[in-house]
C-alpha positions in Angstrom: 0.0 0.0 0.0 1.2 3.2 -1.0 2.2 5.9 1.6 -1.2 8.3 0.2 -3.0 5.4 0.9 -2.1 4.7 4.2 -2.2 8.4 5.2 -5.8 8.2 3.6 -7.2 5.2 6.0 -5.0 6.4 9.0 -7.2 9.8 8.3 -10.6 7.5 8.1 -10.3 5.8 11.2 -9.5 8.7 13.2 -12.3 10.5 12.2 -14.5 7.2 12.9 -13.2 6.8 16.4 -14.4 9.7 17.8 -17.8 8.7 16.8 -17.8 5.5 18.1 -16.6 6.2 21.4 -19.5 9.5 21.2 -21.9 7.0 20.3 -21.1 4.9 23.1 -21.4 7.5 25.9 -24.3 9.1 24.2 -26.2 8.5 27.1 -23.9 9.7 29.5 -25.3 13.4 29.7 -28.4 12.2 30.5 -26.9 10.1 33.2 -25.2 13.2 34.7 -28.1 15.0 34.4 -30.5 12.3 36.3 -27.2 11.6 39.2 -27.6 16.0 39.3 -31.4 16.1 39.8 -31.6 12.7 42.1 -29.3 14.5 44.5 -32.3 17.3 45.2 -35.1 15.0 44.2 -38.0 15.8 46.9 -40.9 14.8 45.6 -42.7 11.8 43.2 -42.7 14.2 40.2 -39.2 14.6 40.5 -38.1 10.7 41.0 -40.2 10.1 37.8 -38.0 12.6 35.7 -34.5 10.9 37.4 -36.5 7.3 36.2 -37.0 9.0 33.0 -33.0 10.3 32.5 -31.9 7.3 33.6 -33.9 5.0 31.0 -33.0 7.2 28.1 -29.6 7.2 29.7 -29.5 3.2 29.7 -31.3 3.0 26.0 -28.9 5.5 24.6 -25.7 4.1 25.6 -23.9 4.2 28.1 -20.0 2.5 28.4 -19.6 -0.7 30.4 -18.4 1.5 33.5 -21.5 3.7 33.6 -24.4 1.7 32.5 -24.3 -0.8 35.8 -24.6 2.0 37.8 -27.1 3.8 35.7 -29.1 0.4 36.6 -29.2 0.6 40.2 -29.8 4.5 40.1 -33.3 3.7 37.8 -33.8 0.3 40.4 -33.2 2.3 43.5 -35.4 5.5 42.5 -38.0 2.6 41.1 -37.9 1.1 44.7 -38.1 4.9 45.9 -41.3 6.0 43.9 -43.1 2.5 44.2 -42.7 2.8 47.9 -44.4 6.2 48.2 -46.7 4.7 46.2 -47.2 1.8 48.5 -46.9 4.0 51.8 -50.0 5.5 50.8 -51.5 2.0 49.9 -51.1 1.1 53.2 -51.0 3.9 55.5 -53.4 6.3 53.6 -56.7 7.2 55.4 -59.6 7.9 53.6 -58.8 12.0 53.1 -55.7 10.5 51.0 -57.6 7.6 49.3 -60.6 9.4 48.2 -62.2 6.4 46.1 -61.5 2.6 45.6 -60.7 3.0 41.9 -58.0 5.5 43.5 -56.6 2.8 45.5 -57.0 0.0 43.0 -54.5 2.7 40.7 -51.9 3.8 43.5 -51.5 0.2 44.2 -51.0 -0.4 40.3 -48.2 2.2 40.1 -46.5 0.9 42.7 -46.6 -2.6 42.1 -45.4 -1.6 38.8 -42.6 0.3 40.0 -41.4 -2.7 42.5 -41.6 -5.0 39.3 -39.5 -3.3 37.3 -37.3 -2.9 39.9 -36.3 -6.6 40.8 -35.9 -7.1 37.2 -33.1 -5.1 37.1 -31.6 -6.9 40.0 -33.2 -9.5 42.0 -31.8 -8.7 44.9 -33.3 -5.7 46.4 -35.0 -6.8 49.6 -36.8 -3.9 50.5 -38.7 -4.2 46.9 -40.2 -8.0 47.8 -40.8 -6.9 51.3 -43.3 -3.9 49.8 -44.6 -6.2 47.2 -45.5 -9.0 49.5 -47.2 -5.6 52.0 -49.1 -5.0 48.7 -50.1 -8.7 47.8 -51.5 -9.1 51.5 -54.1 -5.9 50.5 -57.8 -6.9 49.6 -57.8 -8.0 46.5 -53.8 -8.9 46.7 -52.7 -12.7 46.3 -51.6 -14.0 49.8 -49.6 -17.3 48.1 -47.5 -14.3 46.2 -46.9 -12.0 49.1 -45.8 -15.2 50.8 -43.6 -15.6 48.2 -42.4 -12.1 47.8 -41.3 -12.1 51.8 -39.6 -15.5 51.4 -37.6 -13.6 48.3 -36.9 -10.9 50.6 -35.7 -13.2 53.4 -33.5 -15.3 51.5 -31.5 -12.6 50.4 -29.0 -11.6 53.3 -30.2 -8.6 55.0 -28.2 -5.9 56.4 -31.3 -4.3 57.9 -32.4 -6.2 60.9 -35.7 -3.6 61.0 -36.4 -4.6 57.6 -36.0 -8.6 57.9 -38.1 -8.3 61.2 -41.0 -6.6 59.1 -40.5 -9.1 56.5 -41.2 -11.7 59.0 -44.0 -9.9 60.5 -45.7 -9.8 56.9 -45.2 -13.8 56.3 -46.4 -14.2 60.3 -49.6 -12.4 59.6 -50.5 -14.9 56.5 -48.7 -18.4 57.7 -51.6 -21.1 58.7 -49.2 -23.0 60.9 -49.1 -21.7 64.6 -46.2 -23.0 65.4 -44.3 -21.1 62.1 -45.9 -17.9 63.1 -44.9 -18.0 66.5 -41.4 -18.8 65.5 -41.6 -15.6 62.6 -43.1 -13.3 65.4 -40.7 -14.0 68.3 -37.4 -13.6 65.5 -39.4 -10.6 64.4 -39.4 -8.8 68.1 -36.2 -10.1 69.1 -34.7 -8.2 66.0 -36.6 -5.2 66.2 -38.2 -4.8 70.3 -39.2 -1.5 69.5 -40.8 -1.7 66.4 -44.2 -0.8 67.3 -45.9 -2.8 64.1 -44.3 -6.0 65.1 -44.9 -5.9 68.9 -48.7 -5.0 67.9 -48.7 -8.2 65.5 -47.4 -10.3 68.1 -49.7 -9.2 71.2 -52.8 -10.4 68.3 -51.6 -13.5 67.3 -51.0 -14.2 71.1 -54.6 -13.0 71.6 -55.9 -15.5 68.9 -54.2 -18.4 70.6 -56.1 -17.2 73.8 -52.8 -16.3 75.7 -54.3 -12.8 77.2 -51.9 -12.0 79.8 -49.1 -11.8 76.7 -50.7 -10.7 74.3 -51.9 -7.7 76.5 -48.0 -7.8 78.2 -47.1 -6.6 74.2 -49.7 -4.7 73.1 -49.6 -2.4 76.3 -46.2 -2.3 75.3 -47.3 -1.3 71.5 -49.1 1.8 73.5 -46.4 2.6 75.5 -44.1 2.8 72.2 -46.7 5.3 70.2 -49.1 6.4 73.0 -50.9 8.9 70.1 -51.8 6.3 68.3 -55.5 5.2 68.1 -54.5 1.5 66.3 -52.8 0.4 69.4 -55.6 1.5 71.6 -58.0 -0.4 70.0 -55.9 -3.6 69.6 -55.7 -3.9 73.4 -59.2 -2.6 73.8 -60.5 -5.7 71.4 -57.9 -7.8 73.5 -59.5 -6.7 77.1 -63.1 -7.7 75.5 -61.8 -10.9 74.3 -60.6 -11.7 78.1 -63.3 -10.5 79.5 -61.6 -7.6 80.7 -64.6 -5.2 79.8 -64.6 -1.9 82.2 -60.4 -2.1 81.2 -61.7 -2.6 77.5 -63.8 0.6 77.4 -61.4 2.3 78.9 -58.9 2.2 76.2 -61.5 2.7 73.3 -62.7 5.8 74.6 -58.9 6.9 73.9 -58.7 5.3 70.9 -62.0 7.4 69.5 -60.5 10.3 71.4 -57.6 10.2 69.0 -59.9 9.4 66.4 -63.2 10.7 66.7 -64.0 10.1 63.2 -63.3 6.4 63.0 -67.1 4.7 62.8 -65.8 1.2 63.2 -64.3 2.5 66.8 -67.9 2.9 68.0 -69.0 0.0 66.3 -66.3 -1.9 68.3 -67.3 0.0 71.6 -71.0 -1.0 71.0 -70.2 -4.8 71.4 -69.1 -4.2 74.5 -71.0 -2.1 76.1 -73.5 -5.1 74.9 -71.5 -7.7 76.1 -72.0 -5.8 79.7 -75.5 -5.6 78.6 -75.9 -1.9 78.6 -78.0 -1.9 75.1 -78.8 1.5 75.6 -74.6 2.8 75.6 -74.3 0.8 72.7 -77.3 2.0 70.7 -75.7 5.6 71.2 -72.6 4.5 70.0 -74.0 2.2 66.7 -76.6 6.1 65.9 -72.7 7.8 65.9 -71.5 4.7 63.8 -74.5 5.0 61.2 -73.8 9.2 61.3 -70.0 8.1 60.3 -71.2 5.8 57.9 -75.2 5.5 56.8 -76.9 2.1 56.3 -73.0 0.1 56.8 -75.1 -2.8 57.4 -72.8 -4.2 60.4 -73.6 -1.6 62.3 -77.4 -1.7 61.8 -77.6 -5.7 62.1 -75.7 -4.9 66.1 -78.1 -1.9 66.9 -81.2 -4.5 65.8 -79.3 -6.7 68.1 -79.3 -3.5 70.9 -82.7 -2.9 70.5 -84.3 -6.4 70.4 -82.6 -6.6 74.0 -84.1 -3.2 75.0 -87.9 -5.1 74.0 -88.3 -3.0 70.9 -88.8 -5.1 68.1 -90.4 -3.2 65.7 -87.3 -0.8 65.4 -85.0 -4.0 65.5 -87.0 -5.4 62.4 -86.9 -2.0 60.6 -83.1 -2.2 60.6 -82.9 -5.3 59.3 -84.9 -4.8 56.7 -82.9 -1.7 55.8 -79.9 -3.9 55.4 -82.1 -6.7 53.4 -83.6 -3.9 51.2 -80.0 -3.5 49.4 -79.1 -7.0 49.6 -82.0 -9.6 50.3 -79.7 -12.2 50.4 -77.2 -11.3 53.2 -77.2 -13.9 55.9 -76.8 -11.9 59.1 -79.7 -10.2 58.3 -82.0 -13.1 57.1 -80.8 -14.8 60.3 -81.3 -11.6 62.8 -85.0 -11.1 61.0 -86.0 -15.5 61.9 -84.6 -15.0 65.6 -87.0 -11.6 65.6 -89.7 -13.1 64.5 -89.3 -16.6 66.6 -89.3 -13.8 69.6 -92.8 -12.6 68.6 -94.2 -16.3 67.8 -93.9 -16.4 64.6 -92.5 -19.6 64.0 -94.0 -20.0 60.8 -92.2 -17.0 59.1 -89.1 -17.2 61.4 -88.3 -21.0 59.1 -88.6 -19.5 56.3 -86.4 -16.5 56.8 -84.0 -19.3 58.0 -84.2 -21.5 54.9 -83.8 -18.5 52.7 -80.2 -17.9 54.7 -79.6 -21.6 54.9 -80.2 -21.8 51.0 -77.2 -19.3 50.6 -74.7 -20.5 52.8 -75.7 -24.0 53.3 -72.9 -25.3 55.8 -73.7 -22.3 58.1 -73.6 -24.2 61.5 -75.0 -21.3 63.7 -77.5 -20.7 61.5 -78.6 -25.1 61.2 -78.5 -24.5 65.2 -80.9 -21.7 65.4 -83.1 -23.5 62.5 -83.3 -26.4 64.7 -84.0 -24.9 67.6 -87.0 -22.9 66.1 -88.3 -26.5 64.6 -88.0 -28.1 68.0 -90.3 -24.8 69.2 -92.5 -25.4 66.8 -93.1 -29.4 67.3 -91.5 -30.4 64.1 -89.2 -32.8 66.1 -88.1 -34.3 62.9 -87.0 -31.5 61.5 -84.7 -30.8 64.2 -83.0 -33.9 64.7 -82.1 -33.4 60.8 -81.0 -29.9 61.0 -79.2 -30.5 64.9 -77.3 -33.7 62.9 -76.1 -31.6 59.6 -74.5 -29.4 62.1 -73.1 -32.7 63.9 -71.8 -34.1 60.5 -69.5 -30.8 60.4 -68.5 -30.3 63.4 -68.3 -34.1 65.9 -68.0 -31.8 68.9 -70.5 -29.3 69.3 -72.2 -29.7 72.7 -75.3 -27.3 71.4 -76.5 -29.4 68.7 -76.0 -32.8 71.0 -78.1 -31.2 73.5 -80.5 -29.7 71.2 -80.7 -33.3 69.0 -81.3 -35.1 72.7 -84.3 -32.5 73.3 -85.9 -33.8 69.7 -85.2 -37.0 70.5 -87.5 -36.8 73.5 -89.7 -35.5 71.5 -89.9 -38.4 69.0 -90.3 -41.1 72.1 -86.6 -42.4 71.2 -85.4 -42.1 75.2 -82.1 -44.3 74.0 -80.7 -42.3 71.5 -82.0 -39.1 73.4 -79.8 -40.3 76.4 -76.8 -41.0 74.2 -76.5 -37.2 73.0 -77.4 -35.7 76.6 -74.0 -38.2 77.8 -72.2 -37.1 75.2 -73.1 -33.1 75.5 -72.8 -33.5 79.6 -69.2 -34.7 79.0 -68.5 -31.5 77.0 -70.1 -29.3 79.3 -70.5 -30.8 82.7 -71.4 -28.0 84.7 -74.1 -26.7 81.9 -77.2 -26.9 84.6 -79.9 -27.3 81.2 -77.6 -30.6 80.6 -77.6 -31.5 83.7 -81.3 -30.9 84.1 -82.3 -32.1 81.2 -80.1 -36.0 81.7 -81.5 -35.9 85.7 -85.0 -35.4 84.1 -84.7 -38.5 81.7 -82.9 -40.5 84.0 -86.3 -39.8 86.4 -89.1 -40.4 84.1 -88.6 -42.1 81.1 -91.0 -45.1 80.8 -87.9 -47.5 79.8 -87.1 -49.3 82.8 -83.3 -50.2 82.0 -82.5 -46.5 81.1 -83.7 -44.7 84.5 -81.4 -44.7 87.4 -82.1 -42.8 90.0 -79.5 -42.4 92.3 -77.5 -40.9 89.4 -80.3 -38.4 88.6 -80.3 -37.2 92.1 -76.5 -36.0 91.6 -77.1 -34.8 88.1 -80.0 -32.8 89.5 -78.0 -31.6 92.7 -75.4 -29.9 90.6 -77.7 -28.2 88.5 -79.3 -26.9 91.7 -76.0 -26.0 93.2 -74.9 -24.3 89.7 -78.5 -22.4 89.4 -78.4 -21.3 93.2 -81.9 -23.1 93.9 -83.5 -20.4 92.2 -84.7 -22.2 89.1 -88.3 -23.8 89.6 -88.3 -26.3 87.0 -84.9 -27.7 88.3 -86.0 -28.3 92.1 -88.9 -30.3 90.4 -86.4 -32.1 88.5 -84.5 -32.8 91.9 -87.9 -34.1 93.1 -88.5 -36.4 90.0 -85.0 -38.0 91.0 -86.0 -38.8 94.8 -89.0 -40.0 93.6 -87.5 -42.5 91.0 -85.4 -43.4 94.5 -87.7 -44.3 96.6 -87.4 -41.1 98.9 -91.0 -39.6 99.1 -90.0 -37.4 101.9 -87.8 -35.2 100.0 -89.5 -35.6 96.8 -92.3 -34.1 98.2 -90.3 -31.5 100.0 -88.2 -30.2 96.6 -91.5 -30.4 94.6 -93.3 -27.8 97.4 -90.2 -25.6 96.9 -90.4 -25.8 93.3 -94.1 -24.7 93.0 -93.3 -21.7 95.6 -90.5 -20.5 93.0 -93.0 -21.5 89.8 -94.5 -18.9 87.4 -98.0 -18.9 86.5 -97.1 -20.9 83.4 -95.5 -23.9 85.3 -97.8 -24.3 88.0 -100.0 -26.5 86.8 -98.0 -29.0 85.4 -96.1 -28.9 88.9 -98.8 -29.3 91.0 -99.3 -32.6 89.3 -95.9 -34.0 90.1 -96.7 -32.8 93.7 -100.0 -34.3 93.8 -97.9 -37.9 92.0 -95.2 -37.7 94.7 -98.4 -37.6 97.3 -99.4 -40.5 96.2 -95.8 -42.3 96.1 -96.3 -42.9 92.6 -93.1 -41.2 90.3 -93.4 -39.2 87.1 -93.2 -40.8 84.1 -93.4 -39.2 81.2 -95.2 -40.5 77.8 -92.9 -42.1 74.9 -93.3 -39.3 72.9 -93.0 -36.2 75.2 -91.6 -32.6 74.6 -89.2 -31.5 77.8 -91.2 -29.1 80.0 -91.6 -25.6 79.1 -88.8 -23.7 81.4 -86.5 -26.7 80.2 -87.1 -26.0 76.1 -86.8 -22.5 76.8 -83.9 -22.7 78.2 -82.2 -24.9 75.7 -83.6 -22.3 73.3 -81.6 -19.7 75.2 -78.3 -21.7 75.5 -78.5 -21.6 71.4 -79.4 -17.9 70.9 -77.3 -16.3 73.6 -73.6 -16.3 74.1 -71.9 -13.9 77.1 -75.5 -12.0 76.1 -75.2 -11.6 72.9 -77.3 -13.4 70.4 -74.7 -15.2 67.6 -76.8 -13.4 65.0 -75.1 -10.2 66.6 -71.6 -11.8 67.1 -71.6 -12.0 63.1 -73.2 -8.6 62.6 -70.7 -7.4 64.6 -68.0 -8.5 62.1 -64.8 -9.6 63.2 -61.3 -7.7 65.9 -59.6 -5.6 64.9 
């Protein structure tokens, strides 16, 4: 090649480098400018334009120097902007979030963010930790954000506040007891002071029944952030849940004095000033609740509830059928209107209210309990002992529907199998005086020779007196049934006096008779097919409806703790 020709290339390729090497750094002002602008960057508006440099930066070009660390700028102000997003997610109160469709589209642009992010580099803990946050949202997947916060604790974490959040998160969605315990107590032992996971603890200890620490943390949760309304009401619903309920009211009155606003608050106070029975206290707090928040159906199913224990039913019935006049098909409701109308005798129309409900949620076992309950009012034996065993088929051990299939039983003349469920309930519940009554009561009077033993239903009989305080007149006649099937006319006449002095104008007749019987040394039998006595239906009845006194139709109105 000739020295012109040389000269000429040598000439070419200097002129091409330059280019090249502009071409490859042609993103680099843009880089500059996003590393200038992230230094001052305040707000959301101005991570978006240092996400913006830094993609043109990356798409541009950028030298092999440069564009790694162009990457973790854009992942790091991705992580940055998808958690603001996500703070107000999951912090925001309704003045933030002013609609749903809001929150369905901040929890969008953040998710969004957090995505992109980890796919520029797996490894960026605090991103799975917010993503699992925003899978365990309504409406998230919990089998992802349970993902997401294994992701975020496999990766080795500097952080010890952020892996103990991460923890809390999986805790709060785990099934197995054993693994949240274990996430919860890591959780507190790396962060004691983090107020979130001492507050999540103190609950989960709650729901495992273990009051004295979970009210040990979440005192300690108030203690941390004493302002703060949440922790208030966590160891106000704790109190309730123990029992606790003067202590309980004490600490939602501060929780709705931090914020007077919050309806659910009241409705939280409402159950219990119930639960002490003060329906009037909680009728003022559920009119403050419905103020807050008109027609929220809870909220009007629990002041029904208030009202029906006050005696006024038709006001009770007119909330319900507020909440059935927007959805006809909601179960509280159908189930508060059957109980209402089984108060006021009509059985009739109580049934089918029920079957309506039981046609929507078919497995319901509170509401099969009340359904057989009301059939067993209303003589349909058979229909009880159907609805009393679909509960037992579902759940082996509940003592309710034993006792109330025994009661049909009776009803039906089948003493055996009647005498197999009251066993079987008393050994649940051996203290329960209707069990007790009810057993002592067969034991006396059936007509079967080899099921009656008397000596036995003088005991059963005794305790259920001893429980009741001798105040109950149907039970003393029970305790006189039982001498009288021993032999001991004495004190079965005795017992059946006392129980006629105690007796209402209802009873009296029927227990004159067994006075009159016990006269004559001759002991009660009842006929094969015999209903229980009316103070002992009613008060199996009551056993179903009423819990701590509240009716379970209330207990579901009332939604569930905070």
């Amino acid at each position: 090649m000739s020295i012109r020709a040389v000269a000429i290339a040598v000439t070419i390729l200097m002129l091409w480098l330059p280019a090249a090497r502009c071409d490859e750094a042609a993103g680099q002002a843009k880089l500059d400018e996003a590393i200038d602008l992230k230094i001052s960057a305040e707000s959301v508006s101005q991570l978006g334009e240092v996400i913006r440099l830094a993609k043109e930066a990356i798409d541009e070009g950028l030298d092999a120097d440069n564009k790694p660390f162009a990457e973790q700028l854009l992942a790091s102000c991705l992580i940055q902007r998808g958690g603001a997003f996500a703070e107000a997610v999951l912090r925001g109160s309704p003045r933030q979030i002013q609609s749903p469709q809001q929150y369905r589209q901040l929890r969008a642009m953040a998710m969004t963010d957090l995505e992109q992010a980890i796919k520029i580099d797996e490894k960026q803990p605090h991103a799975w930790y917010l993503i699992g946050r925003l899978e365990s949202t309504p409406g998230g997947d919990h089998e992802r954000a349970i993902a997401a916060f294994d992701k975020a604790l496999e990766i080795d974490i500097k952080d010890t506040l952020l892996r103990a959040r991460a923890l809390t998160g999986r805790a709060l969605l785990l099934e197995d007891p054993a693994k949240q315990s274990a996430d919860l107590d890591e959780a507190v032992k790396l962060a004691p002071d983090e107020v979130e996971t001492v507050r999540a603890r103190g609950m989960f200890l709650a729901d495992q029944k273990k009051y004295e620490e979970a009210k040990r943390d979440l005192q300690k949760a108030v203690e941390l952030e004493p302002g703060d309304a949440l922790n208030e009401a966590a160891l106000a619903a704790v109190l309730a849940e123990a029992r606790e309920y003067d202590e309980a009211l004490t600490h939602y009155n501060k929780a709705i004095e931090l914020e007077p606003e919050a309806a659910q608050l009241y409705n939280q106070r409402a159950r219990v000033y119930l639960l002490q029975g003060k329906a009037s206290e909680a009728i003022e707090d559920l009119d403050k609740t419905l103020e807050l928040i008109p027609d929220q159906p809870m909220a009007l199913l629990l002041r029904a509830n208030a009202l029906h224990a006050l005696g006024d039913r038709d006001r009770a019935m007119a909330d319900v059928e507020r909440v059935l006049k927007e959805n006809n098909n909601f179960t509280p409701a159908l189930r508060m209107r059957g109980m209402l109308l089984a108060d006021s005798g009509k059985l009739k129309e109580a049934i089918e209210s029920l079957r309506a409900a039981i046609e929507a949620t078919p497995n319901d076992v509170e509401l099969l309990l009340q359904m057989a309950t009301i059939e067993l009012a209303s003589k349909d034996p058979e229909g009880a002992v159907r609805d009393y065993t679909r509960v037992l088929e579902q759940d082996a051990d509940n003592w309710l529907a034993k006792q109330g299939r025994a009661d049909a039983y009776l009803g039906l003349g089948k003493h055996q199998e009647a005498l197999a469920d009251y066993e079987a309930a008393f050994a649940a519940q051996p203290k329960n005086p209707t069990i007790l009554n009810n057993l002592s009561w067969l034991l006396s009077t059936s007509p079967n020779d080899d099921l009656r033993d008397g000596a036995r239903a003088v005991e059963l009989a005794k305790t259920a007196c001893e429980v009741t305080e001798y105040k109950q007149a149907h039970i003393l006649s029970t305790l006189a049934a039982g001498y009288a099937e021993s032999g001991d006319w004495d004190k079965a006449v005795e017992w059946s006096t006392k129980s006629l002095e105690l007796a209402d104008a209802r009873q009296k007749e029927a227990l004159s008779k067994e006075l009159e019987s016990y006269k004559q040394k001759k002991p009660w039998r009842e006929s094969i097919a015999s209903p229980l006595p009316a103070a002992e239906g009613e008060a199996a009845a009551e056993e179903t409806e009423s819990k701590d006194g509240q009716t379970a139709a209330s207990e579901e109105a009332e939604g569930a703790k905070p």
